[in-house]
Residue frames as qw, qx, qy, qz and C-alpha x, y, z in Angstrom:
[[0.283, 0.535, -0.796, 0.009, 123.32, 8.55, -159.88],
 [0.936, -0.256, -0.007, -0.241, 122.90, 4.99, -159.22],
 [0.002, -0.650, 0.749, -0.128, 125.95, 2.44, -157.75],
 [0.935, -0.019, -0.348, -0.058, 126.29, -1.33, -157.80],
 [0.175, -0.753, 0.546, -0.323, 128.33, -1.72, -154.65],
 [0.982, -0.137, -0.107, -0.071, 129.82, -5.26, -154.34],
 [0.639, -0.554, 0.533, 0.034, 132.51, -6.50, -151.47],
 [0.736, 0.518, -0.429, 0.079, 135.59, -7.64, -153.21],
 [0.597, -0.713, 0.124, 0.347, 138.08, -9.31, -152.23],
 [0.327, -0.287, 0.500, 0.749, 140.11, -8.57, -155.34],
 [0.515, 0.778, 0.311, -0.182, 138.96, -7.03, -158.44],
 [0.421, -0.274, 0.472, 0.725, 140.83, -6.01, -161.93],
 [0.384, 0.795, 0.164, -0.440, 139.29, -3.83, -164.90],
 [0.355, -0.276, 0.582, 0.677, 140.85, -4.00, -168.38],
 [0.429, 0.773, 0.186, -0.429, 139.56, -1.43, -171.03],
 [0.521, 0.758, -0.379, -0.102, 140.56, -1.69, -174.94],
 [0.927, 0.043, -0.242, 0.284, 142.93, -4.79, -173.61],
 [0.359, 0.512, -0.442, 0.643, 144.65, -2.58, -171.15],
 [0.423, -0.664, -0.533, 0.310, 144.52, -3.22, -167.02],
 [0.065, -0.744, -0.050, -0.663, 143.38, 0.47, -166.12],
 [0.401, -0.527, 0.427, -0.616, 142.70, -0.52, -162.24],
 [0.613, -0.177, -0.728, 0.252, 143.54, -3.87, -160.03],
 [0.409, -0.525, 0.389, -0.637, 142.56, -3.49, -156.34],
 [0.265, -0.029, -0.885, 0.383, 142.80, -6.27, -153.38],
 [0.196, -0.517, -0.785, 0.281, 140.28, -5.92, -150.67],
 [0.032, 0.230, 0.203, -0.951, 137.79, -3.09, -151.14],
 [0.379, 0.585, 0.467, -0.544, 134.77, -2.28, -153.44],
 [0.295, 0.293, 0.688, 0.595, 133.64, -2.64, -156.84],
 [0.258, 0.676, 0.444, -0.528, 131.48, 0.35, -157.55],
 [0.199, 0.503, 0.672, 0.506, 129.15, 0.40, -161.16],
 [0.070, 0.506, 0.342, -0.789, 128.38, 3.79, -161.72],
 [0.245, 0.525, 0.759, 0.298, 125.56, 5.31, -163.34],
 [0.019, 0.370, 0.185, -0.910, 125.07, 8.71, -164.28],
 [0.231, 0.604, 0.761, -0.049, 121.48, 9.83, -165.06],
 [0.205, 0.494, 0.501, 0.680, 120.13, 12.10, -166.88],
 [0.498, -0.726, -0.338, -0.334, 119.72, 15.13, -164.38],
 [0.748, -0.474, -0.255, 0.387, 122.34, 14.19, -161.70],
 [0.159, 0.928, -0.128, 0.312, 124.47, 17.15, -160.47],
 [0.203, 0.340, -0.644, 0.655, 128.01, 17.69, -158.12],
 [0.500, -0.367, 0.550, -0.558, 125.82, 17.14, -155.05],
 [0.860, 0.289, -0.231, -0.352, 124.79, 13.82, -156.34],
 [0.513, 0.673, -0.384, 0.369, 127.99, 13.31, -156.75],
 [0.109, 0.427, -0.667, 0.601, 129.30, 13.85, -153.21],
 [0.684, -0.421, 0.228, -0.550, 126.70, 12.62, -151.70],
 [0.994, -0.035, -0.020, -0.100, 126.79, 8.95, -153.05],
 [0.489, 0.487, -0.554, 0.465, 130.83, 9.27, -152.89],
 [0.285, -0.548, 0.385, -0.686, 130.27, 9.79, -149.14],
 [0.662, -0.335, 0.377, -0.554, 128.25, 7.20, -149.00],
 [0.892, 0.342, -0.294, 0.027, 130.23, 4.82, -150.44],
 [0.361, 0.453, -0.655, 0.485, 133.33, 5.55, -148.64],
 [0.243, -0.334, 0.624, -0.664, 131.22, 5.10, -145.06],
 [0.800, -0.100, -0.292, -0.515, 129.28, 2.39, -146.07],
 [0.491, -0.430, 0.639, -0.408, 129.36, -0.21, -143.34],
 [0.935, 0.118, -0.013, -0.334, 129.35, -3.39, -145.23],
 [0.491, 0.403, -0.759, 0.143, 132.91, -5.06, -144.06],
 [0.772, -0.445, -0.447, -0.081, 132.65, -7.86, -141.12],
 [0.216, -0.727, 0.399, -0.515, 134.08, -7.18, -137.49],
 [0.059, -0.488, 0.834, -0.250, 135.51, -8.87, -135.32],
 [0.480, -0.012, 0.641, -0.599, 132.08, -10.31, -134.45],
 [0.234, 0.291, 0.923, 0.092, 131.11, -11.02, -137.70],
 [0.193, 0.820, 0.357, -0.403, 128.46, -8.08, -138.00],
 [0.519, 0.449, 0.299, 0.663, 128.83, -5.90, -141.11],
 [0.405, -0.835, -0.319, 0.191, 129.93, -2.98, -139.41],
 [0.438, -0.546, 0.343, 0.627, 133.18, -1.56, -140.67],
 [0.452, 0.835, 0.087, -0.301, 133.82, 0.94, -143.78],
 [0.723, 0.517, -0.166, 0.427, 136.18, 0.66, -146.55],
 [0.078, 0.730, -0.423, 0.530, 138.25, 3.09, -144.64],
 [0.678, -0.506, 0.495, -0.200, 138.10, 1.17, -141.38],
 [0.923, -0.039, 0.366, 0.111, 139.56, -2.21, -143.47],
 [0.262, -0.533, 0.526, 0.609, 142.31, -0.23, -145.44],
 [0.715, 0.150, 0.589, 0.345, 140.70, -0.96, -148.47],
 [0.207, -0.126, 0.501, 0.831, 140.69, 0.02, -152.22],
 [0.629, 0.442, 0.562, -0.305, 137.88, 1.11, -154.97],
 [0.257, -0.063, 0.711, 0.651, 137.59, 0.35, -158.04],
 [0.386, 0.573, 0.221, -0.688, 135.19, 2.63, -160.00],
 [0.275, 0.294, 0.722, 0.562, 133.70, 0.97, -163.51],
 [0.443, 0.315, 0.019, -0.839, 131.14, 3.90, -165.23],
 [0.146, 0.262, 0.930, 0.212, 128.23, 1.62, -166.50],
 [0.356, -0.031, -0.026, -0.934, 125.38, 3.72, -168.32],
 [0.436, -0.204, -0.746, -0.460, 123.38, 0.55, -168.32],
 [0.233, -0.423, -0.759, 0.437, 122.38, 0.29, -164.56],
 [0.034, 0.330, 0.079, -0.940, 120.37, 3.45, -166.00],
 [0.238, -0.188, -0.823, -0.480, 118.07, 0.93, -168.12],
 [0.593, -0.012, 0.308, -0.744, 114.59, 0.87, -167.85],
 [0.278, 0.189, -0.782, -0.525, 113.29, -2.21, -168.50],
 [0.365, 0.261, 0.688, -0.570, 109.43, -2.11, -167.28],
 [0.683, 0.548, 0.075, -0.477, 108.25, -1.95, -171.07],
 [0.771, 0.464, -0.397, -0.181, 109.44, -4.71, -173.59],
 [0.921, -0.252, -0.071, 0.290, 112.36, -7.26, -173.51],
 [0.506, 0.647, -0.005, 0.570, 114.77, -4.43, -174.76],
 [0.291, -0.482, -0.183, 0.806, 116.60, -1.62, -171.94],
 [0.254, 0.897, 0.087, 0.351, 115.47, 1.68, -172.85],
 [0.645, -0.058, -0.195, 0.737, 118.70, 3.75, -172.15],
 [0.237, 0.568, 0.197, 0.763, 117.15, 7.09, -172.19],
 [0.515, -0.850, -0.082, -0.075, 117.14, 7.94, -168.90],
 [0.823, -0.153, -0.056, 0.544, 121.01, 7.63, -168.97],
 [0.016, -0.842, 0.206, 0.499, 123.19, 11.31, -168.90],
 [0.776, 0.614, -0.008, 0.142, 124.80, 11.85, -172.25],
 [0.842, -0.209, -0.078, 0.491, 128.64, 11.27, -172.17],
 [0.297, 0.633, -0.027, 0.714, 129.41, 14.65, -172.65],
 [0.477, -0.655, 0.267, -0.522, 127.94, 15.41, -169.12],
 [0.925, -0.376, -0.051, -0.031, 128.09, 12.11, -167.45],
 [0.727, 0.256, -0.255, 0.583, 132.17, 12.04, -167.95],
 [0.290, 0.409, -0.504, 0.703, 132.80, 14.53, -165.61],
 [0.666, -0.556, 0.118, -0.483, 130.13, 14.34, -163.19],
 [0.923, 0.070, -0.341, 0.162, 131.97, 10.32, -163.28],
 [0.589, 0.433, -0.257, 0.632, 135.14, 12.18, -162.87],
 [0.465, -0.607, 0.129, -0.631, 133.80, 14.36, -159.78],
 [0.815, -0.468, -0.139, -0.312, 132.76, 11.49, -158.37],
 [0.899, 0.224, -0.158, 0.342, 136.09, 9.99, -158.06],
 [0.181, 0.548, -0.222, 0.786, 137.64, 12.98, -156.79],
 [0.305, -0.614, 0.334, -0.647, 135.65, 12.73, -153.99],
 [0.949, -0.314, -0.033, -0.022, 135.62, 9.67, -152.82],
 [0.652, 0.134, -0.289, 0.688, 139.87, 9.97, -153.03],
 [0.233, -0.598, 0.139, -0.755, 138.96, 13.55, -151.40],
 [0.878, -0.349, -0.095, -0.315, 137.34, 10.72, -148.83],
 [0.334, -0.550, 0.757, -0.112, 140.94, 9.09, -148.12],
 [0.718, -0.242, 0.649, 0.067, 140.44, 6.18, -150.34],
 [0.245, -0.362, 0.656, 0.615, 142.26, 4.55, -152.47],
 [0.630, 0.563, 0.354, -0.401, 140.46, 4.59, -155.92],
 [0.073, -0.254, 0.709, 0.653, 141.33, 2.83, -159.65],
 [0.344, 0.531, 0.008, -0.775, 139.52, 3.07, -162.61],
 [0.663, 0.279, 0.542, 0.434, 138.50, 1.65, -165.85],
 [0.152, -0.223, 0.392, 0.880, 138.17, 3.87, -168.80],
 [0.422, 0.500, 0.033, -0.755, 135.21, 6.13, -169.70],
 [0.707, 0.539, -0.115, -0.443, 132.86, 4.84, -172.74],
 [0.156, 0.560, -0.769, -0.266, 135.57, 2.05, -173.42],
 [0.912, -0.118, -0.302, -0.252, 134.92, -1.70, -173.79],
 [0.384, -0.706, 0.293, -0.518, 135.33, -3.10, -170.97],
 [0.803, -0.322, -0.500, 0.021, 135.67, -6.83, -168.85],
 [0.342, -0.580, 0.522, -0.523, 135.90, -6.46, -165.10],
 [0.699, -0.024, -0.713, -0.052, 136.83, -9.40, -162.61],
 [0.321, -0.536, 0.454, -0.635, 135.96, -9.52, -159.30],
 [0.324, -0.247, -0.863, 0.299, 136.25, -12.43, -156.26],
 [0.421, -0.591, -0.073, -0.684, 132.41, -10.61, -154.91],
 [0.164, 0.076, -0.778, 0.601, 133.58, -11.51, -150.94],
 [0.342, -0.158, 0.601, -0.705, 130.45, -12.81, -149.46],
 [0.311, 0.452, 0.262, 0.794, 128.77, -12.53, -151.83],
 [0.017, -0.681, -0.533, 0.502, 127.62, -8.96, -150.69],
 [0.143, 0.481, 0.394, 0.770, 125.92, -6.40, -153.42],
 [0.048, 0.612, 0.503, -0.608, 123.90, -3.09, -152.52],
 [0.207, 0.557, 0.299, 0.747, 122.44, -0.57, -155.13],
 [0.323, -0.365, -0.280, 0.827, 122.60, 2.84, -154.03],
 [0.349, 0.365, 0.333, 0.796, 121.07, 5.21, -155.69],
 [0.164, -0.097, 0.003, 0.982, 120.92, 9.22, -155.33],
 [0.259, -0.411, -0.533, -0.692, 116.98, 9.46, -156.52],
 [0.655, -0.517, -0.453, -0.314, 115.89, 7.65, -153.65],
 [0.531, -0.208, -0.300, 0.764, 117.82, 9.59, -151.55],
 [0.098, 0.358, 0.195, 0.908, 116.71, 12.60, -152.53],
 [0.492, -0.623, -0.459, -0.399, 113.70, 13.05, -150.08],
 [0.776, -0.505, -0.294, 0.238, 115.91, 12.37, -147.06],
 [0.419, 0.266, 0.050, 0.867, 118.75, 15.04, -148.48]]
């Protein structure tokens, strides 16, 4: 699994012209689910989303977790951050999970990270999509569960 993780201070999702998930201060997180990924996957990068340490303190320092700053997340499923594009100008998508599997592994994730104590809206599986987010710093991270996988 892979995660675009980007400091909001507000963020809003609307799938098929419906808002699915609005959140105030917390996290945008783009998930990707590869081809391969399993429930530990899953919990891991939920884990490490909810303790990621990338809000400011008192001092300034990025040092405080969603849970330490009361925020929110908002989870978009994006199979594209699952592109390869080291051959042509095209993405090859075939390293993405098919949506039969990837939907609940998605759906897992989500569970745990609310399993995590935080608050968590949604867009809407396989749907078209536009997301808006104020990105509060700006601060992005990718995450991802592959290159983790040595240290697991």
């Amino acid at each position: 699994m892979i995660a675009c993780i980007q400091r909001a201070a507000g963020a809003q999702v609307v799938a098929d012209g419906e808002l699915t998930g609005k959140i105030e201060k917390g996290l945008v997180i783009l998930l990707g689910v590869r081809s391969g990924d399993t429930e530990a996957d899953a919990v891991w990068l939920a884990k490490k989303c909810a303790a990621l340490r990338i809000f400011e303190d008192d001092g300034g320092k990025m040092n405080l977790s969603l849970a330490d700053v009361g925020g929110s997340a908002l989870v978009v499923t994006n199979f594209t951050l699952c592109g390869n594009c080291v051959k042509g100008r095209r993405p090859s998508f075939d390293g993405a999970e098919r949506p039969e599997k990837a939907r609940p592994l998605a759906d897992y994730f989500v569970r745990v990270l609310r399993d995590e104590g935080i608050p968590v809206e949604t867009g809407r599986f396989g749907a078209d999509m536009k997301l808006s987010l104020v990105n509060d710093g700006p601060v992005t991270v990718l995450v991802d569960t592959a290159e983790a996988a040595v240290k697991r």
